[in-house]
C-alpha positions as CSV (number, residue, x, y, z in Angstrom):
1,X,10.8,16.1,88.8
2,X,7.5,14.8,87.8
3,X,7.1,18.2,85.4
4,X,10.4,17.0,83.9
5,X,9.4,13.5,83.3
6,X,5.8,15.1,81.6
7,X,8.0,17.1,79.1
8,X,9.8,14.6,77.9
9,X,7.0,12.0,77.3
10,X,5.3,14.9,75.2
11,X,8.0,15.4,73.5
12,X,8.7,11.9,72.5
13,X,4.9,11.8,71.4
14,X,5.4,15.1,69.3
15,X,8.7,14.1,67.5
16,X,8.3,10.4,67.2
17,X,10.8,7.6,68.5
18,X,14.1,8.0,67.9
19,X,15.4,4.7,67.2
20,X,15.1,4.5,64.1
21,X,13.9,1.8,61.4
22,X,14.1,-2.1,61.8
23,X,15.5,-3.9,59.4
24,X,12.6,-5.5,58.7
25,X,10.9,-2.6,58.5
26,X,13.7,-1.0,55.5
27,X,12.8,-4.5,53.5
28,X,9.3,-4.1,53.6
29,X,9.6,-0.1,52.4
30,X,12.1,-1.6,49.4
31,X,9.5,-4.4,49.0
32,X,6.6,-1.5,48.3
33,X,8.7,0.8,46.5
34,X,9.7,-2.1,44.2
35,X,6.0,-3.0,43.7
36,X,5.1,0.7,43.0
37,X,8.0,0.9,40.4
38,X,7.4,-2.1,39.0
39,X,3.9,-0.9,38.5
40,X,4.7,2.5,37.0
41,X,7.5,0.5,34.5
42,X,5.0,-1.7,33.1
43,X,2.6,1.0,33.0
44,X,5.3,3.0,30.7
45,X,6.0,-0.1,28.5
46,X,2.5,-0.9,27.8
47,X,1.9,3.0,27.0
48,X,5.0,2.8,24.7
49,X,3.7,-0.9,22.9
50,X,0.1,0.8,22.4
51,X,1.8,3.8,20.5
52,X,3.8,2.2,18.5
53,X,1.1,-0.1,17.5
54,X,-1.2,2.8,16.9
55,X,1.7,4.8,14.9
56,X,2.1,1.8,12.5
57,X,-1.8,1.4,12.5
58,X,-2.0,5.1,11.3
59,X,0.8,4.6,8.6
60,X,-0.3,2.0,7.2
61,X,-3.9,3.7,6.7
62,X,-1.7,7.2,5.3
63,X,-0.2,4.9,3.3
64,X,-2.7,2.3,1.7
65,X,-5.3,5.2,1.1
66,X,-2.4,7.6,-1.1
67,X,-2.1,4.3,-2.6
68,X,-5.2,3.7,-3.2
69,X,-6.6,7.2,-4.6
70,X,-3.2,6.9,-6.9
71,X,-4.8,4.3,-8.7
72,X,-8.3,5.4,-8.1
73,X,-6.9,9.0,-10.1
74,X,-5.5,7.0,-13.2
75,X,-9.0,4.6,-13.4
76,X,-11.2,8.0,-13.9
77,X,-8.7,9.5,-16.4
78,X,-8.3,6.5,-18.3
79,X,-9.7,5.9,-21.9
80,X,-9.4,2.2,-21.6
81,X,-9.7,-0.5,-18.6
82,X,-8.9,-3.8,-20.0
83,X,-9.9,-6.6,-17.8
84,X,-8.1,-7.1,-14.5
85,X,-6.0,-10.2,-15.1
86,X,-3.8,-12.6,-12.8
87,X,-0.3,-12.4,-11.9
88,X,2.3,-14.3,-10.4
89,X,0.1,-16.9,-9.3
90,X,-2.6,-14.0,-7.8
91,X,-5.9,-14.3,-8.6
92,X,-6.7,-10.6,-10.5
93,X,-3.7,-8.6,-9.1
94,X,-3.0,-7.2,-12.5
95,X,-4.6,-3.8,-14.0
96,X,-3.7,-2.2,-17.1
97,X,-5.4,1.2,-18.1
98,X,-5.1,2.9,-21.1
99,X,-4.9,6.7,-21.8
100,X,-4.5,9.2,-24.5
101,X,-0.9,10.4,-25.0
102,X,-1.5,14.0,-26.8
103,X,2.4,14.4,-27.3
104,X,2.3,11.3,-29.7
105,X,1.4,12.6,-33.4
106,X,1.4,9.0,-33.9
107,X,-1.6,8.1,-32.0
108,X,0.1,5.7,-29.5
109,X,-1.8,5.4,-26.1
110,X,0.2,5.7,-22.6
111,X,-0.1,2.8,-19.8
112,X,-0.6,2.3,-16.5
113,X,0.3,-1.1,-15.1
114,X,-0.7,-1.8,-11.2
115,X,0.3,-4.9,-9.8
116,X,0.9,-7.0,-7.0
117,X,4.5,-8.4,-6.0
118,X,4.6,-11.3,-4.1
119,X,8.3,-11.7,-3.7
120,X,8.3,-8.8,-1.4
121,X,4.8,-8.0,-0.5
122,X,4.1,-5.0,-2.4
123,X,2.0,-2.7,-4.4
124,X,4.3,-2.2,-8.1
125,X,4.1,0.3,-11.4
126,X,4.5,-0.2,-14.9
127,X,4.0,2.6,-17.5
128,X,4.6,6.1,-18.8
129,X,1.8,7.8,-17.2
130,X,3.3,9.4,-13.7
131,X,3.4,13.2,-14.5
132,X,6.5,13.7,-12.0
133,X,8.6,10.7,-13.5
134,X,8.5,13.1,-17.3
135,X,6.7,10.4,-18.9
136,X,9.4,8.3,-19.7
137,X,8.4,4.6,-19.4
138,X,8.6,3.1,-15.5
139,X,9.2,-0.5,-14.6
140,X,8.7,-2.2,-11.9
141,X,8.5,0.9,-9.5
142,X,7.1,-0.1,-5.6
143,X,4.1,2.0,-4.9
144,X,3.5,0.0,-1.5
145,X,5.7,0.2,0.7
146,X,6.6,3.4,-0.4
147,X,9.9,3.5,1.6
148,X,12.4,0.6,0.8
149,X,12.6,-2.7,2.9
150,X,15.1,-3.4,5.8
151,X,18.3,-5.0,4.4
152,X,19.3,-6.2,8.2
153,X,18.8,-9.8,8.8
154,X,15.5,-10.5,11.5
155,X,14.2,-7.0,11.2
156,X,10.9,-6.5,10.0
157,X,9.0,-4.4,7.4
158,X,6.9,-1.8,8.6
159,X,4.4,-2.6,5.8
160,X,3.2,-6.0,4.6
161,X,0.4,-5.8,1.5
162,X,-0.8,-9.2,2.3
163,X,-3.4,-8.8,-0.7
164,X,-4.5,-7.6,-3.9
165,X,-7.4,-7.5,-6.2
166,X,-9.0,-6.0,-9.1
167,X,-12.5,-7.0,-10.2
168,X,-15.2,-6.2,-12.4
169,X,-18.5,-6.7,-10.3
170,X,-20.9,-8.6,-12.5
171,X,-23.8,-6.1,-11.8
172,X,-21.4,-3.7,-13.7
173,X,-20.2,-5.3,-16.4
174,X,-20.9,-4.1,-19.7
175,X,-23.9,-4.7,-21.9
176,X,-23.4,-3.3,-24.6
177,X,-21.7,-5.8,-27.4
178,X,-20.8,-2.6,-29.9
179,X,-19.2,-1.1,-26.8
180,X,-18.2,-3.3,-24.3
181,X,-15.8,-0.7,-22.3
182,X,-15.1,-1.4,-18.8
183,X,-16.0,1.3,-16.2
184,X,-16.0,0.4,-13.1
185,X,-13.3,-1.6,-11.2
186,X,-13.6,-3.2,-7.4
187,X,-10.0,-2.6,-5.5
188,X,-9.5,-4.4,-2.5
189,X,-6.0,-4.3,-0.5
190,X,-5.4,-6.4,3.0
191,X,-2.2,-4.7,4.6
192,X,-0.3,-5.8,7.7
193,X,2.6,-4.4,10.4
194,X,4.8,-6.4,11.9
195,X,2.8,-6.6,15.3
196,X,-0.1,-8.7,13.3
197,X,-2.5,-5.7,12.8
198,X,-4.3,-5.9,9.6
199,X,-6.0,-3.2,7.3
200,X,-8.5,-4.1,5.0
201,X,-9.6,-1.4,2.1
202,X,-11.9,-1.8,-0.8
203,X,-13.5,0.7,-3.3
204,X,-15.4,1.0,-6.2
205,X,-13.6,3.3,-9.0
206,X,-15.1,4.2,-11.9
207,X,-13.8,5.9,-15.5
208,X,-15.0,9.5,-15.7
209,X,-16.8,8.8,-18.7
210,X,-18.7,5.7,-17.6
């Protein structure tokens, strides 16, 4: 009898008691799996805020810098830079460049106009200069964002251009009173998502001739 009594105490050792869980015991195994989820949830949703942050951050750079080497491609083919002037109430946010217009037997030049808009926050074109728009004259076309606002009330626009600026830095302006052509043009553009991050780009462009 005692040999019985020995077999079943091992095997309640081996197999573990059978009685199964408290109930206090099944709310604190809900009360750790909920801590662990919670965990891995907000672990997910950070992961998914950082990505999106960091997808607008990289648009906004693809973005700003096509934008940028647009204007910094018209500047070094240009013939004329006549000096950056305000608009709509922003300090120097107005370029106009001049070029030579080879299918004009009359001799007339053809423009490029780069401006800021402050009504929507954007980067704007005027002129006849775009080789893929057939030279026809352009008004008004968005550069900056380069795809159309939201329409729907509350939602927000992937890209804001919170700023822009041409100059003439003084150590280049030009000397020369028989030919005081300018050659060289500061551009400076602050852009900013919807989450608060800002971009801030500046270059010096100069005329190929200069």
């Amino acid at each position: 009898m005692t040999d019985m009594n020995n077999v079943k105490y091992h095997q309640r050792n081996i197999f573990g008691d059978s009685r199964g869980w408290t109930f206090v015991e099944v709310i604190l195994a809900i009360f750790i799996s909920s801590i662990v989820m919670g965990g891995i949830v907000l672990a997910f949703t950070d992961a998914m805020r950082e990505w999106s942050r960091a997808s607008q951050r990289l648009v906004m750079f693809e973005e700003g810098t096509q934008t940028m080497d647009l204007i910094q491609r018209h500047i070094r083919s240009a013939i004329k830079i006549e000096e950056p002037r305000s608009y709509g109430g922003n300090s120097y946010a107005f370029l106009r460049l001049q070029f030579v217009n080879r299918d004009d037997i009359d001799g007339r030049y053809k423009i490029s106009e780069f401006f800021y808009s402050g009504t929507d926050n954007s980067v704007r074109y005027n002129g006849n200069s775009l080789k893929d728009e057939g030279g026809g004259w352009i008004s008004n076309k968005r550069l900056l964002p380069s795809i159309y606002p939201p329409t729907e009330p509350g939602e927000d626009q992937y890209i804001a251009v919170k700023r822009l600026k041409f100059t003439v830095p003084e150590e280049y302006r030009p000397t020369n009173p028989i030919n005081p052509q300018i050659g060289i043009v500061r551009v400076e553009m602050t852009l900013e998502s919807p989450k608060g991050d800002t971009l801030y780009l500046s270059s010096l462009m100069a005329k190929r001739n200069s």
